[in-house]
N, C-alpha and C positions, 0 to 999 in steps of 0.2 A: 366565449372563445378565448379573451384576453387571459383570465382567471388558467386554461390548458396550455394556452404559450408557458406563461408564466411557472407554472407546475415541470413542465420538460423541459425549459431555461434551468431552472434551478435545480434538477434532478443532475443533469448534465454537469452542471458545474460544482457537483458535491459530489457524486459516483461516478468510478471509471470502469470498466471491464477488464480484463484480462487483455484483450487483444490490443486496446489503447494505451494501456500501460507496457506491454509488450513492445508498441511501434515510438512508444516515448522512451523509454531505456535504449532502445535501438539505434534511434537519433538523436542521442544524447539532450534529451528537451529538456533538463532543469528541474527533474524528477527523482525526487530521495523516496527511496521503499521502507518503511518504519514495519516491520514485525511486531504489533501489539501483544503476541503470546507472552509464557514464561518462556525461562532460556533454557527449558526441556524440549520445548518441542520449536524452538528457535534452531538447539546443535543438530536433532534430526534432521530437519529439515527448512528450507526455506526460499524462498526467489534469489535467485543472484545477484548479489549488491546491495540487499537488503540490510541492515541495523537493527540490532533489536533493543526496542525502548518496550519494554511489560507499561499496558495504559494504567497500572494501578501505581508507577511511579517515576509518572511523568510529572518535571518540576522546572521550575524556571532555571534553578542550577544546572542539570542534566539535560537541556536544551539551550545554554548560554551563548555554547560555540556553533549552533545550527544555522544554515546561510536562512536568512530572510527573505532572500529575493526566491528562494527555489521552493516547489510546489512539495507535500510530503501526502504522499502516499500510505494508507492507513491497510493493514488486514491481518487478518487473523483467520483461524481453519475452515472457516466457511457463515453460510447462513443458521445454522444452527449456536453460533456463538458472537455474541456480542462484544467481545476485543475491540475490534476492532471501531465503531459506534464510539465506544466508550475511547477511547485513542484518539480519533477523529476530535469529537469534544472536546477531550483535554488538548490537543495543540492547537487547533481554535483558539479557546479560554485562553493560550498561551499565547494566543497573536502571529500565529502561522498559518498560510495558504495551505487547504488539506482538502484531499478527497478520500472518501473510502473505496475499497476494493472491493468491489462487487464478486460473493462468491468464495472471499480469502483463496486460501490456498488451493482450495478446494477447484474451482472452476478453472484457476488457474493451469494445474495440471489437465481435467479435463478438457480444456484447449491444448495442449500438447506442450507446452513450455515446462523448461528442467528446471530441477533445483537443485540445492544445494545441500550436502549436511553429512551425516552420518550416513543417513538411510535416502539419497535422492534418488528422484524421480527424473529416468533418462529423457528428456524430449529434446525440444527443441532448444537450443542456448541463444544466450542473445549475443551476437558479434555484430560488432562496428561495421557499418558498411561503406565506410568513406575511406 
């Protein structure tokens, strides 16, 4: 039983879902959204407030000025790509609090949340509720 705590403890505390990440951008909880794509499909599209760092060149240079204290948010197009995995690891290895997105963008949208870009997807936005 310890051995399944321990497995959804730490599942939990590495993967977020869309709707969690949603209600953390919403109340402003300490949460950077890091797009692990290229900046092809970054300018089409992307979550609102997102950054785009590509996980093949993520470096301690190009995360020098990143808050430490704040949590970073890893995703990319979905379950069929590993972006975002590989993004995760590297600001890990970089010494940064990260979860990945469960789903990328992908599930994202299928929960109804906008994006942003060239070509975004109308849902739901995130506004301040205070």
């Amino acid at each position: 039983m310890n051995a399944q705590i321990e497995y959804y403890e730490n599942k939990l505390a590495f993967e977020i879902d869309p709707a969690d990440l949603y209600d953390s951008l919403r109340n402003r909880e300490g949460v950077i959204v890091i797009d692990t794509r290229q900046p092809q499909g970054f300018e089409k599209e992307h979550i609102p407030g997102a950054v785009n760092l590509p996980h093949k060149g993520m470096t301690v240079e190009n995360t020098r000025g990143f808050d430490r204290s704040k949590t970073y948010v890893c995703y990319c197009d979905g379950i069929g790509c590993n972006a975002s995995t590989k993004g995760a690891l590297n600001m890990a290895r970089l010494g940064f609090k990260v979860k990945e997105l469960m789903g990328g963008i992908q599930w994202w949208k299928l929960d109804g949340y906008a994006t942003e870009g060239t070509a975004p997807f109308k849902g739901t936005g995130i506004d301040c509720g205070c």
